[in-house]
C-alpha positions as YAML, in Angstrom:
chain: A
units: angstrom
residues:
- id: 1
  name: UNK
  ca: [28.47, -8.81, -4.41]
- id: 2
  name: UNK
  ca: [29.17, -11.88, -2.20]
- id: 3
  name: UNK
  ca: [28.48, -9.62, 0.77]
- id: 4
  name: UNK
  ca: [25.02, -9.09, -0.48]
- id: 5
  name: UNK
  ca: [24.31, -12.77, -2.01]
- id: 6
  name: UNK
  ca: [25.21, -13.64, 1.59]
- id: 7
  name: UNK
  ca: [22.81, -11.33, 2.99]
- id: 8
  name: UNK
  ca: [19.92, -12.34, 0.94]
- id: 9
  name: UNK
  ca: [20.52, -16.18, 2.23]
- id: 10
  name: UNK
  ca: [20.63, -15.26, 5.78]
- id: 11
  name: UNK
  ca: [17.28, -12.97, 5.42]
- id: 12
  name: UNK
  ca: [15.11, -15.81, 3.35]
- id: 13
  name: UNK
  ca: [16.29, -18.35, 6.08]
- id: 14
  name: UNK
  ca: [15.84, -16.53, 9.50]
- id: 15
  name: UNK
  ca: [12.73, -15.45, 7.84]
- id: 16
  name: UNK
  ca: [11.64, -18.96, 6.26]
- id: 17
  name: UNK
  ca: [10.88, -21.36, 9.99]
- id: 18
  name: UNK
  ca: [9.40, -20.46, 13.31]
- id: 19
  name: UNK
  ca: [11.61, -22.51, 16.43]
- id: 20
  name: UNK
  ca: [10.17, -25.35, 17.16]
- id: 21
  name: UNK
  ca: [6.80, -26.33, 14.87]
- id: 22
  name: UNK
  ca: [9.03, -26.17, 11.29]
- id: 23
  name: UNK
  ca: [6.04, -23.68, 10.00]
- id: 24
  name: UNK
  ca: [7.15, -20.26, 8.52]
- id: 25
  name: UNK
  ca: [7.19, -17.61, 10.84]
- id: 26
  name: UNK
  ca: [4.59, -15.70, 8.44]
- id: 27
  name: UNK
  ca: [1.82, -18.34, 9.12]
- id: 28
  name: UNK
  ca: [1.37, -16.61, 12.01]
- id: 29
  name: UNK
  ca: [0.62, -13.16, 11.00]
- id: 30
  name: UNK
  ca: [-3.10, -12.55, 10.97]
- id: 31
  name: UNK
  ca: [-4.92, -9.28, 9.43]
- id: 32
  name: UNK
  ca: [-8.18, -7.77, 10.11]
- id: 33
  name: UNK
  ca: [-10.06, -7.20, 6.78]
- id: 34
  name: UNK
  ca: [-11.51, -4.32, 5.92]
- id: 35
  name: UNK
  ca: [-14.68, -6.78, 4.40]
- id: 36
  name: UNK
  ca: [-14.69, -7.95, 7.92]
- id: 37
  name: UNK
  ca: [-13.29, -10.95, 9.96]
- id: 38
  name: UNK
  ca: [-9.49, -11.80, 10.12]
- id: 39
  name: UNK
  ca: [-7.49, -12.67, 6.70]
- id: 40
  name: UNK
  ca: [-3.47, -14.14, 6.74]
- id: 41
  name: UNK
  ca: [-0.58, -15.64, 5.49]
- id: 42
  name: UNK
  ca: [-1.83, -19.45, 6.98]
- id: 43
  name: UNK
  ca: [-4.71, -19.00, 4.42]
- id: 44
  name: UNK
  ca: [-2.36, -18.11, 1.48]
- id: 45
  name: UNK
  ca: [0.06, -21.38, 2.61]
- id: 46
  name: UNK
  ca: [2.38, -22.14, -0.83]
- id: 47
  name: UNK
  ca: [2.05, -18.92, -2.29]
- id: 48
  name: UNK
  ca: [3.74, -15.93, -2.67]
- id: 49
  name: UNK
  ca: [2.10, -12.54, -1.16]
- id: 50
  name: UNK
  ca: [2.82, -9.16, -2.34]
- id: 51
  name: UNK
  ca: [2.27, -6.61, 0.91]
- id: 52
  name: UNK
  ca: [1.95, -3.05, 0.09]
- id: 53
  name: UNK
  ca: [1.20, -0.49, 2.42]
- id: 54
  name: UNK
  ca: [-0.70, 2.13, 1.36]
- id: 55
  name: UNK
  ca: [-2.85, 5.26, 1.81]
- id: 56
  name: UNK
  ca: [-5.58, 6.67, -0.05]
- id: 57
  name: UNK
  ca: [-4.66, 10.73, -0.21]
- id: 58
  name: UNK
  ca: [-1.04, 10.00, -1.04]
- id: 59
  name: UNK
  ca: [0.41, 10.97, -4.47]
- id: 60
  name: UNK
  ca: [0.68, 7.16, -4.94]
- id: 61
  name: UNK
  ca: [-2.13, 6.49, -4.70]
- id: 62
  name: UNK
  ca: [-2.59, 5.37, -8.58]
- id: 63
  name: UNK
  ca: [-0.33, 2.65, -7.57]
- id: 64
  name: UNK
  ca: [-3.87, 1.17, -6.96]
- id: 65
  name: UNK
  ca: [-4.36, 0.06, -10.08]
- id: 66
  name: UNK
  ca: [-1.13, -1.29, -10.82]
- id: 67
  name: UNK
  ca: [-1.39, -3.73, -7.73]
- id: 68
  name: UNK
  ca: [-4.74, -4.75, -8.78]
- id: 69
  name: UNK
  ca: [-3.45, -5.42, -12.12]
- id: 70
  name: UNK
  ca: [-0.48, -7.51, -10.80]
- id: 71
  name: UNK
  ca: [-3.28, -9.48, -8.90]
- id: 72
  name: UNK
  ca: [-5.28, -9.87, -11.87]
- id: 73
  name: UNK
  ca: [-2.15, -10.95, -14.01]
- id: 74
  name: UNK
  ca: [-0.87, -12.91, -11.36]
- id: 75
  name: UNK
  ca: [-3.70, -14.49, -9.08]
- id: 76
  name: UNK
  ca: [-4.30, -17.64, -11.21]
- id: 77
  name: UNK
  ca: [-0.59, -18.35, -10.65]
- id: 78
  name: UNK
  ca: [-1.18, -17.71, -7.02]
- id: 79
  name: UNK
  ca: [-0.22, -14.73, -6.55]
- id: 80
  name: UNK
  ca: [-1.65, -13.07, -3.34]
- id: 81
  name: UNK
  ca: [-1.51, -8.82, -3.21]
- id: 82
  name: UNK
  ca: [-2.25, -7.34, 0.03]
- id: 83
  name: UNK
  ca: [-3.05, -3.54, 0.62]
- id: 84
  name: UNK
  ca: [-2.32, -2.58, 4.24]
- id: 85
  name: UNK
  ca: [-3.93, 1.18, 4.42]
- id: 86
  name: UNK
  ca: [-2.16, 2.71, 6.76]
- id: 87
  name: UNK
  ca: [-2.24, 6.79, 8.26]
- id: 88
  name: UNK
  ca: [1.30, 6.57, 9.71]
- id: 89
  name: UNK
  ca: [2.15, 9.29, 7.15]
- id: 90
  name: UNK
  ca: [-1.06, 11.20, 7.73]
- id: 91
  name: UNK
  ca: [-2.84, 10.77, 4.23]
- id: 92
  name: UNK
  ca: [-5.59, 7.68, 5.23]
- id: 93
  name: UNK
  ca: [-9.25, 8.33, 4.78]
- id: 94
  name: UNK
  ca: [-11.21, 8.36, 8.21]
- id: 95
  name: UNK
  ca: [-12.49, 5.43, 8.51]
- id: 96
  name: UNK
  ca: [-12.15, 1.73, 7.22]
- id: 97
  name: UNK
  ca: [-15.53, 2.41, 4.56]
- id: 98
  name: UNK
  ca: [-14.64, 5.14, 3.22]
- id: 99
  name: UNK
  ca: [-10.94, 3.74, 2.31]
- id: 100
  name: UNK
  ca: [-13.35, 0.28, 1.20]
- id: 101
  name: UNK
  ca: [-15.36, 2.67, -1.05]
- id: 102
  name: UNK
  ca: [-13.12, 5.07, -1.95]
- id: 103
  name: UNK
  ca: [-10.81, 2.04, -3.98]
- id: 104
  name: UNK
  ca: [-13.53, 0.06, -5.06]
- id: 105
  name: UNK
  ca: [-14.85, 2.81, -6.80]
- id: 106
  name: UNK
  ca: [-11.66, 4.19, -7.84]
- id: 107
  name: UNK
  ca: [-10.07, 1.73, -8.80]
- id: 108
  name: UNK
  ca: [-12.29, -1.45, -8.64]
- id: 109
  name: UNK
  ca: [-9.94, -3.35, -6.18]
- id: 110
  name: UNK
  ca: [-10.67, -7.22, -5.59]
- id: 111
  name: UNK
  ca: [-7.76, -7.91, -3.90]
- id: 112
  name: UNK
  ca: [-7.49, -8.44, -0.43]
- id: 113
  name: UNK
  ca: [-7.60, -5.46, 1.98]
- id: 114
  name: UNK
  ca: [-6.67, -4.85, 5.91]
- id: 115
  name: UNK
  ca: [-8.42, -2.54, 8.16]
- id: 116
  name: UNK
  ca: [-6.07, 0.57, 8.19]
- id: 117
  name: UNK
  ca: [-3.19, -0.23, 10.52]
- id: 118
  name: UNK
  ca: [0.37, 1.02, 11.58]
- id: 119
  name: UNK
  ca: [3.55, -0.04, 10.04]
- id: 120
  name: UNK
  ca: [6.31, 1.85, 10.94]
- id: 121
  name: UNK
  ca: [7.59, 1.87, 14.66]
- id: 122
  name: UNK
  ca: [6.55, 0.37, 17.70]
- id: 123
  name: UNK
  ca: [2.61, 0.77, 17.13]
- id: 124
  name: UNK
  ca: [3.84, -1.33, 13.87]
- id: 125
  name: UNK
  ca: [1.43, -4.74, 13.37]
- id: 126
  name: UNK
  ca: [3.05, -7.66, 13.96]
- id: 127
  name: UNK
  ca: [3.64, -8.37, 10.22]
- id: 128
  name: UNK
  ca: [5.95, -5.12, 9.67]
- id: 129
  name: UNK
  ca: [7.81, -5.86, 13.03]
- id: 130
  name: UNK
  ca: [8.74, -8.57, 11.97]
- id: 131
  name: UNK
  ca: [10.10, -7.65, 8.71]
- id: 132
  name: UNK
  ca: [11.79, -4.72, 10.40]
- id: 133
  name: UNK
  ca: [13.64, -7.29, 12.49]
- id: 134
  name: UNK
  ca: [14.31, -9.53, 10.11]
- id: 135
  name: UNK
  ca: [15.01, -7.80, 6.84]
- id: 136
  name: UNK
  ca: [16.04, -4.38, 8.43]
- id: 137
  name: UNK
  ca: [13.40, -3.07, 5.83]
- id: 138
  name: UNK
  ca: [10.65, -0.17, 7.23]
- id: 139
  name: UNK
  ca: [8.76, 1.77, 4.80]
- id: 140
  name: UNK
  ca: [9.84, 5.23, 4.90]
- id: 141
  name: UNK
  ca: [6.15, 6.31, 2.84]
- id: 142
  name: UNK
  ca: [3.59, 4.92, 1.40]
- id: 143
  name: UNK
  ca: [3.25, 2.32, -1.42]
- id: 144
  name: UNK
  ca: [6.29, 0.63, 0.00]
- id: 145
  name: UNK
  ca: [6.11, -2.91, -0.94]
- id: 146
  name: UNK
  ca: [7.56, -6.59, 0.25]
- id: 147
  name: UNK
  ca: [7.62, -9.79, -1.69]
- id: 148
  name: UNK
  ca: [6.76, -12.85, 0.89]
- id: 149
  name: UNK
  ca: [8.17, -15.86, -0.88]
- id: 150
  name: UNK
  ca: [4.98, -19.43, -1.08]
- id: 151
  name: UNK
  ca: [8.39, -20.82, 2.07]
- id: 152
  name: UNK
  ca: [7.88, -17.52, 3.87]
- id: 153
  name: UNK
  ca: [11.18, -15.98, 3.48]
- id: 154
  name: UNK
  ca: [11.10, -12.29, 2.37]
- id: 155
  name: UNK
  ca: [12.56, -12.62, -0.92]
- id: 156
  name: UNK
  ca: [11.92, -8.66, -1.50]
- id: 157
  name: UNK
  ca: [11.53, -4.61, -0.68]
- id: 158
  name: UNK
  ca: [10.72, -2.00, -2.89]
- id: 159
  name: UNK
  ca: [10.21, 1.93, -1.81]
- id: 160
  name: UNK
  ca: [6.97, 3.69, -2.70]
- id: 161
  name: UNK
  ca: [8.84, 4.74, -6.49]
- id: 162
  name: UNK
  ca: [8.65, 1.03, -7.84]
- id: 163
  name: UNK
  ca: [5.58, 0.34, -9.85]
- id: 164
  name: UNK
  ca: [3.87, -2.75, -8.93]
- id: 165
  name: UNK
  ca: [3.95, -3.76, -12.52]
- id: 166
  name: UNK
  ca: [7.38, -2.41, -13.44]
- id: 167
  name: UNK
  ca: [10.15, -5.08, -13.95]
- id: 168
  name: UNK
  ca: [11.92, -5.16, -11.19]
- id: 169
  name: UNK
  ca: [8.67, -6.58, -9.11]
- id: 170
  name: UNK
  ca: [6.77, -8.58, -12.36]
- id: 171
  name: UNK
  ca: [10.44, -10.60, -12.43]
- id: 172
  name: UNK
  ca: [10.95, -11.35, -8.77]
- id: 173
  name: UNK
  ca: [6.78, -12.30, -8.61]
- id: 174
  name: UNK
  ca: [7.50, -14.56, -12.11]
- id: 175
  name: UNK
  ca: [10.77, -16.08, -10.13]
- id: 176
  name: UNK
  ca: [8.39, -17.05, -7.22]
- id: 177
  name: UNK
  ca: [5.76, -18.44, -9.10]
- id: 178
  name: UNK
  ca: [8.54, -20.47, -11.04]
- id: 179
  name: UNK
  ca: [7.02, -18.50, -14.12]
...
């Protein structure tokens, strides 16, 4: 227990401050979005951000809906959700429209969406490297999903079986919104 208390502290502060400007390391990370131009954590400064990587063909894919629902719930409190499409597990849509389509009309999705992009290895985006490094977490599917805290420490990781609005995510998004 103190093992892992211990390990949570050392994880939310060598996540939390870049060397030498005092600005979380997570400012930095920049997105291309899929509605065009570049979208990241430096325009979300102060508030949490849900990441999710995801995939349109997978049989997660319904997960959709529950991350636009925890945005919906959530937003007003400032509550950021980010879907990273991603074909690392081979089950992306072609192209950048028809994922942009294919969830707006699925699912309606407002929330903030990246171009598809890798996450796992060393094609990984920046983003995903750096939570590899500094929470030893990778997704192993899709619908994995991290909790960047409004300081910038990662303050959680969830596999693709934990439903964006099950409890063990709608607590640790209420304990970073001080809800």
């Amino acid at each position: 227990m103190l093992k892992g208390i211990l390990t949570a502290v050392a994880i939310a502060l060598a996540g939390a401050v870049a060397a030498g400007n005092g600005e979380p390391v997570v400012q930095s990370f920049t997105f291309p979005s899929i509605d065009g131009g570049e979208i990241g954590f430096a325009d979300w400064a102060g508030h949490p951000v849900l990441v999710a990587n995801t995939a349109s063909l997978c049989a997660f894919a319904p997960q959709y809906s529950g991350l636009q629902e925890l945005f919906d719930r959530y937003s007003a409190a400032g509550l950021i959700v980010l879907a990273i499409p991603s074909d690392d597990f081979r089950q992306e849509l072609a192209s950048d429209t028809e994922v942009k389509d294919y969830c707006a009309m699925t699912f309606g999705l407002t929330m903030p969406m990246s171009k598809i992009s890798h996450v796992r290895g060393a094609d990984a985006i920046p983003f995903y490297q750096w939570v590899r490094e500094t929470a030893g977490f990778e997704p192993e599917w899709n619908f994995n999903k991290v909790l960047i805290g409004a300081d910038g420490s990662i303050l959680g990781t969830w596999g693709s079986a934990a439903r964006p609005m099950g409890p063990a995510i709608t607590a640790a998004v209420e304990r970073a919104l001080g809800l």
